[in-house]
N, C-alpha and C positions, 0 to 999 in steps of 0.2 A: 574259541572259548577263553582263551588268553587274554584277550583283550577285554571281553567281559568280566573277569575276575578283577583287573587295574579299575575299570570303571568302579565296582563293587565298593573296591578299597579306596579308593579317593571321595565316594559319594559318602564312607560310612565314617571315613578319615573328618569330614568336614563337619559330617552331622557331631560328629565326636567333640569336636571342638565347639560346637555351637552349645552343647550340654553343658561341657566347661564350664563357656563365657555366663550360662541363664545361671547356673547353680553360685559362680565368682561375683559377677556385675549386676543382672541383668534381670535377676528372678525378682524384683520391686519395679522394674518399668512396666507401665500397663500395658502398652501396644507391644513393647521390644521383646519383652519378658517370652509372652504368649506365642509370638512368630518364631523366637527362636526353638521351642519346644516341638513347635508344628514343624517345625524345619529339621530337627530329631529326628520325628515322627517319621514326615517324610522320604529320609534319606536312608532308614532303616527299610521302608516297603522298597525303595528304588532299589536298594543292593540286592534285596531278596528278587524282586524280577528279574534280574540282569543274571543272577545265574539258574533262576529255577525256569523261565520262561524263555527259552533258547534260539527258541521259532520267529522271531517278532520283531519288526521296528522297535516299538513302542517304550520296553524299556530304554533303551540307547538316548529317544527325544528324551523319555524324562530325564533322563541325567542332564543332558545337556541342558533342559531346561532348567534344573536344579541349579546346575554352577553358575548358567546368566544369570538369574534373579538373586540369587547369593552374593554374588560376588558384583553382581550388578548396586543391589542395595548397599554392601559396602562401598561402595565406590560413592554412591551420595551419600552416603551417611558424612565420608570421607571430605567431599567438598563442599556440598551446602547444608547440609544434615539432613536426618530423619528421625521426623516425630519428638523430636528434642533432644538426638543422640547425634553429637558429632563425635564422629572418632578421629583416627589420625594412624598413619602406615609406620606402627610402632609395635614391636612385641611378638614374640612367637606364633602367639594363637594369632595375629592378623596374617603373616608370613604363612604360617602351616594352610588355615583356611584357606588362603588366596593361590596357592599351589596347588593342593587338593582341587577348588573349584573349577582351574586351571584345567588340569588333569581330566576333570570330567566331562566339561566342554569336548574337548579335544578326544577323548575316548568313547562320548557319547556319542558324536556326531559320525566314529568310524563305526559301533558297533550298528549304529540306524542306517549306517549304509551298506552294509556284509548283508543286511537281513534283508532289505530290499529285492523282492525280484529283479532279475537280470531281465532284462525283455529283450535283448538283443542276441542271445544263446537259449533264451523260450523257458528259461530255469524257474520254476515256481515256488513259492514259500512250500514249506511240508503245510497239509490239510489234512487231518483226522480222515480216514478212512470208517463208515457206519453203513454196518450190514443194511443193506436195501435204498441205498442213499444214491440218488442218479447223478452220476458222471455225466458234465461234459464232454 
């Protein structure tokens, strides 16, 4: 659960900064503007699965999915641009973001592995138990 909580906060850490940057820079670029809100959006549901849904790969991928495309897109923003934004590895909010996305990479990809069936000790994800519901 530990490690879910770090994911949480590095996912909510980045969307945090990404609010920042739309409300500072960014809330007048058409495409930039809109993706960084969505990328709020999304890193707000990501936190909230990572500690309410305990059971599951699934939040873990999205994070990790979260920080590649994050920190992915900075990265060309960085070298050939995007959309007509080029930035440059200047400034707290790039540093903060880029460790946070870091973070979540690296955190998401342990907690999609913890949750994984072991198939080699037969250990199964937990499955809801339903009165009248036929077991294997």
């Amino acid at each position: 659960m530990r490690m879910r909580i770090v994911c949480a906060v590095a996912v909510l850490v980045a969307a945090a900064v990404h609010l920042y940057l739309y409300f500072s820079v960014f809330h007048s670029q058409h495409v930039v503007g809109p993706a960084f809100l969505l990328n709020v959006v999304g890193g707000v549901v990501i936190a909230v699965l990572l500690v309410r849904w305990r059971t599951s790969w699934v939040p873990g991928f999205l994070a990790a999915g979260f920080g590649v495309s994050t920190f992915g897109s900075f990265t060309i923003a960085a070298t050939v641009g995007l959309f007509g934004v080029h930035e440059h590895w200047v400034g707290w909010s790039v540093w903060t973001a880029a460790a946070a996305e870091i973070v979540a990479i690296v955190t998401g990809v342990l907690v999609m592995v913890d949750a994984l069936p072991d198939r080699a000790s037969g250990r199964l994800p937990h499955v809801p138990h339903f009165r009248g519901a036929h077991q294997p």
